[in-house]
Biopython code that builds the backbone (N, CA, C, O; Angstrom):
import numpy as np
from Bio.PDB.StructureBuilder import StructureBuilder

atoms = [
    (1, "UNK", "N", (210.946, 127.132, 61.489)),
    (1, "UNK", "CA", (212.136, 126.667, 62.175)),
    (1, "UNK", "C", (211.708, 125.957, 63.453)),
    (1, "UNK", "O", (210.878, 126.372, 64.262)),
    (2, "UNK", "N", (212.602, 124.498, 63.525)),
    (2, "UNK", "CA", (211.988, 124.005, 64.694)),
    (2, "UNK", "C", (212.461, 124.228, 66.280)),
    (2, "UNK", "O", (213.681, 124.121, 66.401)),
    (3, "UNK", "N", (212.006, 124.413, 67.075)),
    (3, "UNK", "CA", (212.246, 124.412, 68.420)),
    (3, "UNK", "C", (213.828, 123.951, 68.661)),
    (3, "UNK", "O", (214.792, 124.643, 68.989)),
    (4, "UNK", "N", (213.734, 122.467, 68.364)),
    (4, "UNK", "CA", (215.506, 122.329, 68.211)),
    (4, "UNK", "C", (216.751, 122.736, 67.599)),
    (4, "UNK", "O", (217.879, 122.513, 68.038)),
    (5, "UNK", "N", (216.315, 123.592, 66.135)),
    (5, "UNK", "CA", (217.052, 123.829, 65.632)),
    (5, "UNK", "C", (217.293, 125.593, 66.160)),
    (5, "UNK", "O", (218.280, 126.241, 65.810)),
    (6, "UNK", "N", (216.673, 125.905, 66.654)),
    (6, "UNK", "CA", (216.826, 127.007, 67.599)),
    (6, "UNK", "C", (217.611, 127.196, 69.081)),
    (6, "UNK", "O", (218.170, 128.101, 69.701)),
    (7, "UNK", "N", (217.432, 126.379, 69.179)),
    (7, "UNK", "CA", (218.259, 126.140, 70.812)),
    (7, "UNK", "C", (219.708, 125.114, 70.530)),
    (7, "UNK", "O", (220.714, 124.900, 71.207)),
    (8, "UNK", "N", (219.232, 124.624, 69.177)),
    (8, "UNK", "CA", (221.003, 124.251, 68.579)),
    (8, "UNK", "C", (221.810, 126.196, 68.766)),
    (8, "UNK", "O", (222.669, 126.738, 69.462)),
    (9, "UNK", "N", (220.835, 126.600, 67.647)),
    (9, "UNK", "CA", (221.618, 127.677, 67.199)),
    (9, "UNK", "C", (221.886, 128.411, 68.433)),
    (9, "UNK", "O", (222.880, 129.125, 68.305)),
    (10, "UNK", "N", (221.260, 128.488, 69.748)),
    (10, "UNK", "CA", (221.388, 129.341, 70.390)),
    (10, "UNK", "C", (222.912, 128.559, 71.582)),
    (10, "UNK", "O", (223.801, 129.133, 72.211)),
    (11, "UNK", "N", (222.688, 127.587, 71.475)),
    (11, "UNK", "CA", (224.042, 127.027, 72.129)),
    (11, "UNK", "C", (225.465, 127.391, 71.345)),
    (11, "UNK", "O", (226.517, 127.562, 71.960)),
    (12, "UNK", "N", (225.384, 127.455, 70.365)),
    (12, "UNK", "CA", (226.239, 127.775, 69.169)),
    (12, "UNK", "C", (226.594, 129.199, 69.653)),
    (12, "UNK", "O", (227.632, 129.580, 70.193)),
    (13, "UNK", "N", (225.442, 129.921, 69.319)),
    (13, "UNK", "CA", (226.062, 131.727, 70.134)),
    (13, "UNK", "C", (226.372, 131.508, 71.599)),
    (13, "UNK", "O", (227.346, 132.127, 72.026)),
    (14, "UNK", "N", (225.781, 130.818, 72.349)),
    (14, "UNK", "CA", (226.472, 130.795, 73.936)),
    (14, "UNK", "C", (227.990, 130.806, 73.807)),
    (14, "UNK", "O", (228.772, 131.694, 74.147)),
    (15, "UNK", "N", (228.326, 129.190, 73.031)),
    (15, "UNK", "CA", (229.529, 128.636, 73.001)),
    (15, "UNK", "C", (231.129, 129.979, 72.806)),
    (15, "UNK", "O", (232.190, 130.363, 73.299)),
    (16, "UNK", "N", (229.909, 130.196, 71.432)),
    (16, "UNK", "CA", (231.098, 131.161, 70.362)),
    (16, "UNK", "C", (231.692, 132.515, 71.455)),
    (16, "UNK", "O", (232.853, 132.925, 71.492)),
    (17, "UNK", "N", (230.594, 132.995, 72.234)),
    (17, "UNK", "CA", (230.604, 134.509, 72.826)),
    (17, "UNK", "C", (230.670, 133.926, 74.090)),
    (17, "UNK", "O", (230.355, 134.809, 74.887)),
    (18, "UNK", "N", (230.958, 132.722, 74.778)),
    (18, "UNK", "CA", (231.325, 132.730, 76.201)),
    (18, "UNK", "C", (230.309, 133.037, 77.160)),
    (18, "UNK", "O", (230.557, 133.387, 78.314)),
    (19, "UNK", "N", (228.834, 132.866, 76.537)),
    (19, "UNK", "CA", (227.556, 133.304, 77.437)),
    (19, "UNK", "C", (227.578, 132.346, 79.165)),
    (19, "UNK", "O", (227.388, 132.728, 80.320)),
    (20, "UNK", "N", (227.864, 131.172, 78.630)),
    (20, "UNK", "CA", (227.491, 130.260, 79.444)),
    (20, "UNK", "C", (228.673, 129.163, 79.766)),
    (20, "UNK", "O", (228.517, 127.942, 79.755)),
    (21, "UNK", "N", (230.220, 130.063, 80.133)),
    (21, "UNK", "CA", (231.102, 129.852, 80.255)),
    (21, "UNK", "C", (231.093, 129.150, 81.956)),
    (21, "UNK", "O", (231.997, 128.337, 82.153)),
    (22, "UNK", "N", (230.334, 129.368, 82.904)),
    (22, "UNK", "CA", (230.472, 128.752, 83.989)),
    (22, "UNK", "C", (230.408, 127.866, 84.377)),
    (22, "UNK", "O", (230.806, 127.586, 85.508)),
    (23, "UNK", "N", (229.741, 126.875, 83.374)),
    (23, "UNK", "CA", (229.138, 125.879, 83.897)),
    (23, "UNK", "C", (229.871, 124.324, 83.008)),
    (23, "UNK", "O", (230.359, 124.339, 81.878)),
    (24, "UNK", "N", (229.795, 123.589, 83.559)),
    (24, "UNK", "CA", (230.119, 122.349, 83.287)),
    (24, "UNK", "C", (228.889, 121.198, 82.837)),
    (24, "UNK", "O", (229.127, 119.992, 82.896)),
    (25, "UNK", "N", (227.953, 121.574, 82.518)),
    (25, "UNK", "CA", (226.356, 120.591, 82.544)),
    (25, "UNK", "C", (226.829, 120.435, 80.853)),
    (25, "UNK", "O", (227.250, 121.144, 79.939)),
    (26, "UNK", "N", (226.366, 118.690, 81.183)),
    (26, "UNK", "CA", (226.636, 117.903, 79.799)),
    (26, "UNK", "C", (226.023, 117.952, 78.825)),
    (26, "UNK", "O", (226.246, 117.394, 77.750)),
    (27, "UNK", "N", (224.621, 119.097, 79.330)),
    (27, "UNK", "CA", (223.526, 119.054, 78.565)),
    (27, "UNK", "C", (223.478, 120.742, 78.688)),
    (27, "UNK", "O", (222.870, 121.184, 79.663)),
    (28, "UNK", "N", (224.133, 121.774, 77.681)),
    (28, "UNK", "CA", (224.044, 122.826, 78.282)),
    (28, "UNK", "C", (222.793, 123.413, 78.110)),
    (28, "UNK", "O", (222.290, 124.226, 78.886)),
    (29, "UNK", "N", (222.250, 122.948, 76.984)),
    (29, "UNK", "CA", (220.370, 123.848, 76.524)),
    (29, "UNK", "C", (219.389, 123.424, 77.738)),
    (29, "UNK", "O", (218.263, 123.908, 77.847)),
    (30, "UNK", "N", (219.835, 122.629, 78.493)),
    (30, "UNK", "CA", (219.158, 122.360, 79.747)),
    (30, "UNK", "C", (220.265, 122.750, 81.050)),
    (30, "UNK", "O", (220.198, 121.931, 81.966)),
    (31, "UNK", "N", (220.893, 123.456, 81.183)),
    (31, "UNK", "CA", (221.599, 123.551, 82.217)),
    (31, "UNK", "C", (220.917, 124.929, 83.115)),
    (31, "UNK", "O", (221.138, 126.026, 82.602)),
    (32, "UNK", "N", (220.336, 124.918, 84.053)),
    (32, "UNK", "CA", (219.579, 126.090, 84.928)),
    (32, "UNK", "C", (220.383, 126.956, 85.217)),
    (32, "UNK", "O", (221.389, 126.769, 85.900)),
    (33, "UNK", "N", (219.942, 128.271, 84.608)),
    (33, "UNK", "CA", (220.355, 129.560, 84.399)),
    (33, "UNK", "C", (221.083, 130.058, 86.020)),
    (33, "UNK", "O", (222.103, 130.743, 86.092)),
    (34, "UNK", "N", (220.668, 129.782, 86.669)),
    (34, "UNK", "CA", (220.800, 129.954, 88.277)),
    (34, "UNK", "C", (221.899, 129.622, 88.690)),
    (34, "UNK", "O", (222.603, 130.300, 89.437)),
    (35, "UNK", "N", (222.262, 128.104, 88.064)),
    (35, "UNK", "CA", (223.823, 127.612, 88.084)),
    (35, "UNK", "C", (224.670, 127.837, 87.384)),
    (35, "UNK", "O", (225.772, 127.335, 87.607)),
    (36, "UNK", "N", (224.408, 128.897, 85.987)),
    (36, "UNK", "CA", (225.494, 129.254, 85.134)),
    (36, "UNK", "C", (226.486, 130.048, 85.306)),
    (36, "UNK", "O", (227.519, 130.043, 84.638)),
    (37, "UNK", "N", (226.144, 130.983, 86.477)),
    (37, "UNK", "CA", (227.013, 132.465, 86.171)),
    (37, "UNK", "C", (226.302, 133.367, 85.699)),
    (37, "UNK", "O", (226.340, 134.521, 86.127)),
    (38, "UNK", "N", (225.499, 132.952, 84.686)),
    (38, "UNK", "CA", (224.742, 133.955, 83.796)),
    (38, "UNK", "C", (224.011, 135.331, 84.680)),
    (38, "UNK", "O", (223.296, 135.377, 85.681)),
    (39, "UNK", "N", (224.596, 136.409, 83.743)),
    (39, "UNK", "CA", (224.004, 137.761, 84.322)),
    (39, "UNK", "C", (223.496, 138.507, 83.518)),
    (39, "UNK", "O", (223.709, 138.205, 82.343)),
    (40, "UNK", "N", (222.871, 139.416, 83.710)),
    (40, "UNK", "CA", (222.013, 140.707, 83.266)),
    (40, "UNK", "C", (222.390, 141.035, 81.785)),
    (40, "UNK", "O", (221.680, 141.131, 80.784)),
    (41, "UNK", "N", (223.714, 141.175, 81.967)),
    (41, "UNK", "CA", (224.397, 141.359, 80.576)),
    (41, "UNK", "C", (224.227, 140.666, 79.520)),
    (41, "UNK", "O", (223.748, 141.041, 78.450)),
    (42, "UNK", "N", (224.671, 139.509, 79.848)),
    (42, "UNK", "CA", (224.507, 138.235, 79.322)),
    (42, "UNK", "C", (222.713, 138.122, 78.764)),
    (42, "UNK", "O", (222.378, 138.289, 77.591)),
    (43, "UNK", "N", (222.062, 137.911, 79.531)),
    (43, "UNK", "CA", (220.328, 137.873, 79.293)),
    (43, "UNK", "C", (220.109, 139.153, 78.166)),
    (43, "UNK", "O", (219.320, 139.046, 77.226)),
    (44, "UNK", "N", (220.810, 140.191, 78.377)),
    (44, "UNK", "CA", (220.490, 141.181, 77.288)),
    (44, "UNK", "C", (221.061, 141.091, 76.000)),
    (44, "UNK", "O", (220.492, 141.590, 75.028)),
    (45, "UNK", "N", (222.069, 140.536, 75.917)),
    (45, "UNK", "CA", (223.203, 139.661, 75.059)),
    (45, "UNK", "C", (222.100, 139.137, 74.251)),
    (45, "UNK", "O", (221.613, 139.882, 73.401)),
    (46, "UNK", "N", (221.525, 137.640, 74.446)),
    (46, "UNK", "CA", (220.428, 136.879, 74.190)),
    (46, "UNK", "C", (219.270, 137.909, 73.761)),
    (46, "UNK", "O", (219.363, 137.739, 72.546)),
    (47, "UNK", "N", (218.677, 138.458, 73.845)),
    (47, "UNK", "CA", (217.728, 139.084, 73.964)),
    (47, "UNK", "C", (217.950, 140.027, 72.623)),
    (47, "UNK", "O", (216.939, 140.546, 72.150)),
    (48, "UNK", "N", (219.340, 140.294, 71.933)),
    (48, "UNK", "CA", (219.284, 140.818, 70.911)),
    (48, "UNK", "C", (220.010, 140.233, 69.977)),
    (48, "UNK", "O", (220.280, 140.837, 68.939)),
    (49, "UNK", "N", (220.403, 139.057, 70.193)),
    (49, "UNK", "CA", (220.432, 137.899, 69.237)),
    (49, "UNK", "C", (219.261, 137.373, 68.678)),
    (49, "UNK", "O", (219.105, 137.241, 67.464)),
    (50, "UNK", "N", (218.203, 136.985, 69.764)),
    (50, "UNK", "CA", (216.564, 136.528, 69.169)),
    (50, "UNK", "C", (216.053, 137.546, 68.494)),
    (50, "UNK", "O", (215.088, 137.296, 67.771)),
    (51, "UNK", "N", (216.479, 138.698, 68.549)),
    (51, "UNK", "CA", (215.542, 139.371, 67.878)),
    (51, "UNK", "C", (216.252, 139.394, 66.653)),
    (51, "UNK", "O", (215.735, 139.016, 65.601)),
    (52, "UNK", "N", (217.432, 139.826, 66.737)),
    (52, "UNK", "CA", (218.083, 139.434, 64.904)),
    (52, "UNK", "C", (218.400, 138.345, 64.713)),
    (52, "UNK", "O", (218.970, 138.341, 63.622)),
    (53, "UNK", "N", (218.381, 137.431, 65.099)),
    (53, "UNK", "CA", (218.227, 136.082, 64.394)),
    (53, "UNK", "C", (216.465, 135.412, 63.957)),
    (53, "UNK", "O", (216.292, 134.708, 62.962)),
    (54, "UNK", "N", (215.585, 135.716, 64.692)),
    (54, "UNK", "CA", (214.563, 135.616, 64.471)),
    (54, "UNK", "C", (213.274, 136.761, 64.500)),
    (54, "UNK", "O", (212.065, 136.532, 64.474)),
    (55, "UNK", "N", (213.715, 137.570, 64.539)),
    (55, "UNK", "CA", (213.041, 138.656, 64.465)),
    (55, "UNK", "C", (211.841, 138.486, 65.514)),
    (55, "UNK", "O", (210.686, 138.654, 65.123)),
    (56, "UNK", "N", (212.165, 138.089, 67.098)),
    (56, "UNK", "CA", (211.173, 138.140, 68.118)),
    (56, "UNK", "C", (211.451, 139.278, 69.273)),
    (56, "UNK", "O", (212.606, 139.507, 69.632)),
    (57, "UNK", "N", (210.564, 139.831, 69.716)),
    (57, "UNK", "CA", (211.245, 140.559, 71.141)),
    (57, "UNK", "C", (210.427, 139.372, 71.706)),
    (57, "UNK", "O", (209.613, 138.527, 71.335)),
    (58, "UNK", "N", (211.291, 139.899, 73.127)),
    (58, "UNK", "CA", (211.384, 138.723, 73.982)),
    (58, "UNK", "C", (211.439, 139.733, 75.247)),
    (58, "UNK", "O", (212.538, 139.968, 75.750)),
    (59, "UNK", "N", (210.157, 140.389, 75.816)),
    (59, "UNK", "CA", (210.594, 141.066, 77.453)),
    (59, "UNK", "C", (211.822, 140.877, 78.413)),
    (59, "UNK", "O", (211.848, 139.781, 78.972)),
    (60, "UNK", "N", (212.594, 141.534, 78.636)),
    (60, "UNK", "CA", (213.363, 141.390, 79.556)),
    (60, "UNK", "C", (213.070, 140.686, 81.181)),
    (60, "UNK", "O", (213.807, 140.033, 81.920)),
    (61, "UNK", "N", (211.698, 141.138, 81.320)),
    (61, "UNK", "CA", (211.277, 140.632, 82.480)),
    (61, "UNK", "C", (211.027, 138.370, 82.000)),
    (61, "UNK", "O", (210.587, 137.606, 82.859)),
    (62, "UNK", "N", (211.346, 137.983, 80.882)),
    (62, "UNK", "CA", (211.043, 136.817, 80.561)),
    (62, "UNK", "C", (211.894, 135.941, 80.675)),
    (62, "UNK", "O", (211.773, 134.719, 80.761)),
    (63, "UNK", "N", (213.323, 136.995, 80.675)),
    (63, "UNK", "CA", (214.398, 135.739, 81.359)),
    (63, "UNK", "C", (214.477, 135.473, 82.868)),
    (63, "UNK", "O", (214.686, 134.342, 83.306)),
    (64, "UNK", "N", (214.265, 136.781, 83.822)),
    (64, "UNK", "CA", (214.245, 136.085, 85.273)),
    (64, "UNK", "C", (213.300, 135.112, 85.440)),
    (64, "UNK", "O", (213.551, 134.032, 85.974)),
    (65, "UNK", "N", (211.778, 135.561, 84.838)),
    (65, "UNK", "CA", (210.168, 135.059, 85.193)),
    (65, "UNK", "C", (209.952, 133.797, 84.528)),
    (65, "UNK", "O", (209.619, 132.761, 85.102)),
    (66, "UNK", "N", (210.142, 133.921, 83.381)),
    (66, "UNK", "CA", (209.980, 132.940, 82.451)),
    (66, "UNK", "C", (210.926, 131.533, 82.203)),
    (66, "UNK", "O", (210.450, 130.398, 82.185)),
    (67, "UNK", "N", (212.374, 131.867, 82.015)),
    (67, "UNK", "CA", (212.860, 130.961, 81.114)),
    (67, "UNK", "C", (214.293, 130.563, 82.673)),
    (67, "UNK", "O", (214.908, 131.094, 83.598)),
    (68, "UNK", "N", (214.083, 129.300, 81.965)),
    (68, "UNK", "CA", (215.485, 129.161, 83.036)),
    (68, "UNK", "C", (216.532, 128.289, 82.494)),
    (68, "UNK", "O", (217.422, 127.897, 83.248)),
    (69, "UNK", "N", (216.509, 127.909, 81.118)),
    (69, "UNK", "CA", (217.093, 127.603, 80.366)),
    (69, "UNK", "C", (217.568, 127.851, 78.944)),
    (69, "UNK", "O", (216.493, 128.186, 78.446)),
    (70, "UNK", "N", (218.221, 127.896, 78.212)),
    (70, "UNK", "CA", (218.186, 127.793, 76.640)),
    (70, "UNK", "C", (216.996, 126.992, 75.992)),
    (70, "UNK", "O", (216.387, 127.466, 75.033)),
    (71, "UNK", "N", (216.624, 125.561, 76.626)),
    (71, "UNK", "CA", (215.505, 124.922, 76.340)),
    (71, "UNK", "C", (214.582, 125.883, 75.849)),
    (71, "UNK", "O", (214.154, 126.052, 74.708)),
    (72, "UNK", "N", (214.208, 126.857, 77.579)),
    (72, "UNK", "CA", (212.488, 127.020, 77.119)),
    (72, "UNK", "C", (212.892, 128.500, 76.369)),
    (72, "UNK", "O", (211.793, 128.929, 76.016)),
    (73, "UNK", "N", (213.952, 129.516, 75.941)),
    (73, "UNK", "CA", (214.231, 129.960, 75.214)),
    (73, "UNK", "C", (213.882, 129.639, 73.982)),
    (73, "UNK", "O", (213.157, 130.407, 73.350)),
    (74, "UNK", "N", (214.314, 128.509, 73.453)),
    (74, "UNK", "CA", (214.034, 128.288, 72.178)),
    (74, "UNK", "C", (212.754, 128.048, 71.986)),
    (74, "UNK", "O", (212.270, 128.404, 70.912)),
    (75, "UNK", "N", (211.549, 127.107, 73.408)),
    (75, "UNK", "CA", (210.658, 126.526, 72.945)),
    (75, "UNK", "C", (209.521, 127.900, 72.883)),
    (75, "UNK", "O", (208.340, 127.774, 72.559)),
    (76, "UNK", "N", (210.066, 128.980, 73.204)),
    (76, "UNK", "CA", (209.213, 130.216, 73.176)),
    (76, "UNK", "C", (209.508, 131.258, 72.002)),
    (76, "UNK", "O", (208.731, 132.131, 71.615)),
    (77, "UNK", "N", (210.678, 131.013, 71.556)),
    (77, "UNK", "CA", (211.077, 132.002, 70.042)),
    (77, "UNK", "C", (210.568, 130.870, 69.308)),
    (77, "UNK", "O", (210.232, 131.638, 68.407)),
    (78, "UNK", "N", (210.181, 129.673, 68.841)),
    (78, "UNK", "CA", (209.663, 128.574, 68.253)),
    (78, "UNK", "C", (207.989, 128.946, 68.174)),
    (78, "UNK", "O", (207.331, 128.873, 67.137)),
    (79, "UNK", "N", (207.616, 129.237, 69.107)),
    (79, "UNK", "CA", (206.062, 129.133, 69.420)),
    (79, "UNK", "C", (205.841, 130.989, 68.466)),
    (79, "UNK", "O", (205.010, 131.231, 67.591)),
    (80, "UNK", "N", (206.741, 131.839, 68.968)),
    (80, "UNK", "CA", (206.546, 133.403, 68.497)),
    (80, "UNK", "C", (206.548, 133.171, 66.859)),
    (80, "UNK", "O", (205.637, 133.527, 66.112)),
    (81, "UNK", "N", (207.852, 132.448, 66.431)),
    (81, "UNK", "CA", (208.115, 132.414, 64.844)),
    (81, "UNK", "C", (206.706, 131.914, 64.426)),
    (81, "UNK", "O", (205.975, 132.671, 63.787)),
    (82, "UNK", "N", (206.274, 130.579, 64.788)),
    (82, "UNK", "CA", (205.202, 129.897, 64.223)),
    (82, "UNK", "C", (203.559, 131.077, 64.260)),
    (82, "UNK", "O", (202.652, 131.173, 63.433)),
    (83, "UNK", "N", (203.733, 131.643, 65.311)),
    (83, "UNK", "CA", (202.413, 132.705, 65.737)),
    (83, "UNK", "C", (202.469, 133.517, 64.342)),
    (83, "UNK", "O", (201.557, 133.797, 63.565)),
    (84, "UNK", "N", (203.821, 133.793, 64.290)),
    (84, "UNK", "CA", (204.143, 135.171, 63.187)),
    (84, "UNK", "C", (203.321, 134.888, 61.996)),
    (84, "UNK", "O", (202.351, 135.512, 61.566)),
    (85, "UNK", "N", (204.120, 133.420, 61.376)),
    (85, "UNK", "CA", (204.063, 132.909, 60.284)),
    (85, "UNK", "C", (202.551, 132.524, 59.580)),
    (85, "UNK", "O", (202.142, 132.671, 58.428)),
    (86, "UNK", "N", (201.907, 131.961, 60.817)),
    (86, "UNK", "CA", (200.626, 131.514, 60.812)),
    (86, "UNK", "C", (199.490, 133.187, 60.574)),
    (86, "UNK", "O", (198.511, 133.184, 59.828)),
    (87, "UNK", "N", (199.834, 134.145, 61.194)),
    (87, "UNK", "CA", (199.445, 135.560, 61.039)),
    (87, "UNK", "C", (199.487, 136.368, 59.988)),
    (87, "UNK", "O", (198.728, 137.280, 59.658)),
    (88, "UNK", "N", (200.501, 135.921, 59.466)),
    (88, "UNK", "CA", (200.676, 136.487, 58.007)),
    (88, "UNK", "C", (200.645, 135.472, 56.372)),
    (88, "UNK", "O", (201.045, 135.732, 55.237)),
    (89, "UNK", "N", (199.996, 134.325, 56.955)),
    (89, "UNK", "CA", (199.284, 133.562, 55.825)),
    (89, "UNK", "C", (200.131, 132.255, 55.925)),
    (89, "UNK", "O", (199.505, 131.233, 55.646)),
    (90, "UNK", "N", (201.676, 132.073, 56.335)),
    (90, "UNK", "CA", (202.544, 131.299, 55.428)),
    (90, "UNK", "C", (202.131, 129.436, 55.965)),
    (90, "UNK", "O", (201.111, 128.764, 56.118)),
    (91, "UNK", "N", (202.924, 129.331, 56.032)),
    (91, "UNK", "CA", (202.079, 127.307, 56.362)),
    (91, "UNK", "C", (203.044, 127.686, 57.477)),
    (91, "UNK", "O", (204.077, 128.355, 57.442)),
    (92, "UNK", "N", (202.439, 127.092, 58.438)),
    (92, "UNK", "CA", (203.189, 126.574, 59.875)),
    (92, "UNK", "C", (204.439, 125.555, 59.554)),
    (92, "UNK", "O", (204.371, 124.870, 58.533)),
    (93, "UNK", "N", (205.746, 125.440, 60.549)),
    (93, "UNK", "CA", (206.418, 124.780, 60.623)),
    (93, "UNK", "C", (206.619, 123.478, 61.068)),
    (93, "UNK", "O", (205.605, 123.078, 60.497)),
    (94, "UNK", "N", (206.933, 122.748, 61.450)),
    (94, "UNK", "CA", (206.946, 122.101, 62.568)),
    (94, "UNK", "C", (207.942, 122.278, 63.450)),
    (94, "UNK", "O", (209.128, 122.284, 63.122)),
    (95, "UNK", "N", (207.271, 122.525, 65.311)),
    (95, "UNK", "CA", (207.864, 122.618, 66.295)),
    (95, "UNK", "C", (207.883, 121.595, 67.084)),
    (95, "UNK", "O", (208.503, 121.646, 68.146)),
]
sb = StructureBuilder()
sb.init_structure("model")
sb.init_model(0)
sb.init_chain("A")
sb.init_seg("    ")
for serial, (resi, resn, name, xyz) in enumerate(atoms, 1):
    if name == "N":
        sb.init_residue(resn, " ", resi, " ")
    sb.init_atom(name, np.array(xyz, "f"), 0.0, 1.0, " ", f" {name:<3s}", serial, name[0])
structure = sb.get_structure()
């Protein structure tokens, strides 16, 4: 699965569940977490969507430290899926 089609899907759950209801950015998979509203809840929200939608954990400490968008969300459950896949024999995707 590619990087984009991941951070499609993950705008899709923002949209549906009101994650990222604060903000007005035209570009929301790039809109900085800082300016959303987005809280704790919310980040934990996410955090168990990736894992049942893609079967990744994702540290909690990775949304303050790490990610400040949906972007690099996806471009890091993208990089985990491909690690997986490549680990357990299957052909890599493209990301």
């Amino acid at each position: 699965m590619s990087h984009q089609q991941i951070v499609q899907r993950l705008v899709e759950i923002c949209h549906e569940d009101g994650v990222l209801r604060h903000t007005n950015h035209p570009d929301i998979a790039n809109a900085d977490f800082s300016h959303c509203g987005i809280d704790s809840m919310s980040f934990e929200f996410l955090q168990a969507v990736i894992e049942e939608e893609w079967s990744v954990h994702v540290p909690a400490t990775h949304f303050t430290t790490q990610f400040h968008n949906l972007n690099s969300i996806a471009i890091y459950v993208a990089k985990q899926v491909t690690s997986d896949r490549r680990s357990h024999g299957d052909a890599p995707s493209a990301v």
